[in-house]
ZAMARGU-4260 file (C-alpha; in steps of 0.2 Angstrom, whole numbers, plus 5000, padded with zeros to 4 digits):
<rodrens>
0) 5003/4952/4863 | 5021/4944/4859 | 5011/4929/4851 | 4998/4938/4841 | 5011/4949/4833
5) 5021/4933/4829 | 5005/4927/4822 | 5002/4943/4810 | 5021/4941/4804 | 5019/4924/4799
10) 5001/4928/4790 | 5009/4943/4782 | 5026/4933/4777 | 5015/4917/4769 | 5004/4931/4758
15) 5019/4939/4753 | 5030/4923/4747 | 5014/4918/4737 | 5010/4934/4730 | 5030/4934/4724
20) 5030/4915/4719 | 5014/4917/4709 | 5022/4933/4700 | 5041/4924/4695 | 5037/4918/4680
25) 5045/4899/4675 | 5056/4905/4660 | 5064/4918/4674 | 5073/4903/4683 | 5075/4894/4668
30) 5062/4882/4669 | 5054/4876/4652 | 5039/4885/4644 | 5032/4868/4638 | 5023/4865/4653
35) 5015/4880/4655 | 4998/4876/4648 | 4996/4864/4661 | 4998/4876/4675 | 4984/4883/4684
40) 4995/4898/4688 | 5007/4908/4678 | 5019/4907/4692 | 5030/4896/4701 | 5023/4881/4709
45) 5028/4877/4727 | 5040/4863/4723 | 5049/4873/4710 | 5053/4887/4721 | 5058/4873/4737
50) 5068/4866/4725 | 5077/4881/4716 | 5079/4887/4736 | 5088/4871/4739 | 5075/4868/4754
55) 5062/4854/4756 | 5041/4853/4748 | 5037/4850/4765 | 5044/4864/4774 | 5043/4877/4760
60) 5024/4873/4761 | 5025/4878/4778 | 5032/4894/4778 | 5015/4899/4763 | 5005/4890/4778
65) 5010/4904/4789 | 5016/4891/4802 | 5029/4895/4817 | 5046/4887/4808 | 5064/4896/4810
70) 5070/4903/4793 | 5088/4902/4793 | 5097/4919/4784 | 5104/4904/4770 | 5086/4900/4766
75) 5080/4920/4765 | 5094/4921/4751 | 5089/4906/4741 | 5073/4913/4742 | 5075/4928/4736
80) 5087/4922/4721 | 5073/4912/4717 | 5059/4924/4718 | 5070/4937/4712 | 5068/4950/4725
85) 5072/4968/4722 | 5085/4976/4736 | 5068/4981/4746 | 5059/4966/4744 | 5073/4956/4751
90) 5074/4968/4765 | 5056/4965/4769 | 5059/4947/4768 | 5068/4946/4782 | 5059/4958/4791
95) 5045/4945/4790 | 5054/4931/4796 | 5058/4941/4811 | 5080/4941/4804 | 5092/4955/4806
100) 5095/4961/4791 | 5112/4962/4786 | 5122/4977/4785 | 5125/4984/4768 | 5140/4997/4768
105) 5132/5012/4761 | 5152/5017/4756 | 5150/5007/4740 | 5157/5015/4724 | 5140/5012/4715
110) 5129/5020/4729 | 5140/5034/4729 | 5138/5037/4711 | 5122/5039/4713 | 5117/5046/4731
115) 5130/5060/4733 | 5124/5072/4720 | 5108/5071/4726 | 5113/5074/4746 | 5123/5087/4740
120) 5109/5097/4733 | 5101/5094/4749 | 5113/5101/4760 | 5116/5116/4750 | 5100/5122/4750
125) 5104/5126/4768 | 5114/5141/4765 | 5116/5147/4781 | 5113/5132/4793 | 5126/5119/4793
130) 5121/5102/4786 | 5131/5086/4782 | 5124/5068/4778 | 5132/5053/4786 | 5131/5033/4784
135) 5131/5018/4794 | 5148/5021/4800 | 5147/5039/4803 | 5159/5044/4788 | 5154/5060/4781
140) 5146/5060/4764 | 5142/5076/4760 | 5141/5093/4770 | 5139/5109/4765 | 5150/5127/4767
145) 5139/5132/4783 | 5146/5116/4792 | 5165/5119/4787 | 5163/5135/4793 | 5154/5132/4810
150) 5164/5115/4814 | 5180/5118/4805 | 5178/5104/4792 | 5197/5106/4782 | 5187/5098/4767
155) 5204/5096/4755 | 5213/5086/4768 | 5196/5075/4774 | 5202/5056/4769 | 5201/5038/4774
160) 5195/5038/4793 | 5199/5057/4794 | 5182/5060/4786 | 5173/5048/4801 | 5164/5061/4813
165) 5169/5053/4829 | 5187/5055/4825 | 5186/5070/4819 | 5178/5076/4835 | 5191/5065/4846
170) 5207/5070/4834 | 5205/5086/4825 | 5210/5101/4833 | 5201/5112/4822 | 5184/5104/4824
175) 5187/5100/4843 | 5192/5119/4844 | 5176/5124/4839 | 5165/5119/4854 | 5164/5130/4868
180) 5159/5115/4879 | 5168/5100/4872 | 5170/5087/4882 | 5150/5089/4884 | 5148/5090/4866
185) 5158/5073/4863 | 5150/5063/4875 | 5132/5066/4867 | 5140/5063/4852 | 5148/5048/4858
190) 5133/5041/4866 | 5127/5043/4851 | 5136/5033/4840 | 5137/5020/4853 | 5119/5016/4851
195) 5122/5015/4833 | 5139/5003/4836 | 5127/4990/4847 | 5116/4987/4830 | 5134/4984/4820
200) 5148/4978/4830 | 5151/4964/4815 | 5158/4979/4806 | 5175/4977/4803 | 5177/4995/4800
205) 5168/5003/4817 | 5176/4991/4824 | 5195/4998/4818 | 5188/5017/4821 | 5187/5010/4840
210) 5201/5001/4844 | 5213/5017/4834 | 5203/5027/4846 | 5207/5017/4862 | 5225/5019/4856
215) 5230/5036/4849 | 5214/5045/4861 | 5215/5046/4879 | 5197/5056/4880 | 5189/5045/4870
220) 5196/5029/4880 | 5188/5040/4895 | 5170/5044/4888 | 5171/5027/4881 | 5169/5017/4896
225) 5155/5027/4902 | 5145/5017/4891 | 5133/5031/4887 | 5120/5026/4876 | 5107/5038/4868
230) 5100/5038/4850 | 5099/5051/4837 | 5088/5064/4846 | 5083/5079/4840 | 5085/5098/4849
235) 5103/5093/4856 | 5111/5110/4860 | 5128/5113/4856 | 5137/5127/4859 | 5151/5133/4846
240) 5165/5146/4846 | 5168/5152/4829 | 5185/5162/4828 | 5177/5177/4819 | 5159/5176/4822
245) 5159/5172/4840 | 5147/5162/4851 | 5136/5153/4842 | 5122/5142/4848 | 5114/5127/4837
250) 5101/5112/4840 | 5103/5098/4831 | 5087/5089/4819 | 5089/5071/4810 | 5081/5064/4795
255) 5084/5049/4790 | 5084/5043/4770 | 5068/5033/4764 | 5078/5022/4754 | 5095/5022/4762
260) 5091/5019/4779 | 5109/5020/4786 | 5112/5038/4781 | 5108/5052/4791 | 5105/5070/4787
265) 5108/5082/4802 | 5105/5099/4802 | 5109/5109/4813 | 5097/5127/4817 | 5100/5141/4827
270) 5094/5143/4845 | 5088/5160/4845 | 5091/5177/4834 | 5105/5182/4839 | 5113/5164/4834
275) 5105/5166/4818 | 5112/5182/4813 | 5128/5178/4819 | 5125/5162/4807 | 5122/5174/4792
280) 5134/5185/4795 | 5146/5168/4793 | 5147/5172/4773 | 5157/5190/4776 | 5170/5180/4787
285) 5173/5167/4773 | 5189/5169/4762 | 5183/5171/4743 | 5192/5155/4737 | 5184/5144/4750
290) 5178/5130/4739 | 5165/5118/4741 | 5169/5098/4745
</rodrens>
């Protein structure tokens, strides 16, 4: 089975480099125009792009040939300068040559610009269920005033690491204050994020969440080298004990972003009516100049 699949990718990576060959046009790359009436294509021919990739005719033709060669992460840059890959295409590119893509920090000041907005529209529809989005590194993007009231979020004093979900479940007393069962709660959380760490240990910035956690937290040292591993799964119960409105029961759902993969949105329902009134009944026990994040 492990063959034939390797057999389709090949097929379906050889189409798709001459489907995006034959659609870069020469004047793209900088290639002359006066050619081009000798070209039985209005595309790239095979040893321009080999060339332009900085790889050899032989080996280029190939990869078009759908034969079982290594491609090298350099080689699936080169290739996409020269083909001039969207963001998507070049993700699919190395899906096709069977490569990990490389992380993309999902922090950067131009996705922000544009994403956060959007999310929180999202997760203020939500009136009265809690909601946040998170990324690849579990920092909190948006969340709405459902979640700061049911999990204590301080969002005017949320900065730098302190807006990282698994630090604030470890070292905020406030949010860790909120769950009746914590030490239950934190190690599904935990278990987790652990199963997202394994796919990006390369990052310099879970790896610093970790080792100031091993530190300054002796719970999370504990949990930690349980090595509990679970991924995101819907229907996780939590229970919560809000100050004014009591017991309060929640299962969490995840949705992940079509074209963001990193970022999650979690929400979080109510388990039966009871929990949901008590949910609704949240908006009397909120101080009138509670503002948004």
């Amino acid at each position: 089975m492990r063959l034939m699949n390797d057999e389709l990718r090949r097929k379906e990576l050889a189409e798709f480099l001459k489907n995006r060959r034959n659609r870069t046009r020469p004047e793209q790359v900088g290639l002359s125009n006066n050619s081009n009436s000798h070209r039985r294509t209005k595309g790239l021919r095979r040893e321009e792009v080999a060339v332009l990739s900085g790889i050899s005719v032989p080996w280029y033709t190939s990869l078009e040939q759908g034969r079982d060669v290594r491609v090298s992460d350099s080689v699936i840059e080169s290739l996409a300068r020269t083909l001039k890959l969207s963001r998507d295409e070049r993700v699919h590119l190395y899906v096709l040559a069977d490569r990990k893509i490389p992380l993309e920090s999902v922090s950067d000041v131009s996705y922000l610009q544009i994403s956060t907005p959007v999310l929180q529209r999202i997760v203020d529809q939500y009136i009265h269920l809690p909601a946040y989005a998170i990324d690849g590194q579990w920092n909190l993007l948006v969340w709405n005033q459902t979640a700061i009231e049911v999990f204590g979020l301080q969002s005017n004093k949320m900065k730098n690491c302190s807006r990282n979900l698994i630090w604030l479940m470890f070292n905020d007393p406030v949010v860790r204050g909120r769950y009746a069962d914590w030490e239950d709660s934190a190690r599904k959380l935990l278990a987790t994020f652990r199963y997202t760490f394994a796919r990006r240990m390369e990052d310099p910035y879970i790896s610093e969440i970790i080792a100031k956690l091993l530190e300054v937290n002796e719970d999370f040292k504990t949990i930690w080298e349980l090595h509990d591993v679970e991924c995101f799964r819907d229907d996780n119960h939590f229970k919560i004990q809000h100050p004014s409105a009591g017991e309060i029961n929640v299962r969490s759902n995840t949705f992940y972003s079509g074209e963001y993969d990193a970022v999650t949105l979690v929400l979080y329902r109510p388990e039966d009516d009871l929990d949901e009134k008590n949910l609704i009944n949240l908006g009397a026990f909120r101080p009138k100049n509670s503002l948004n994040p």
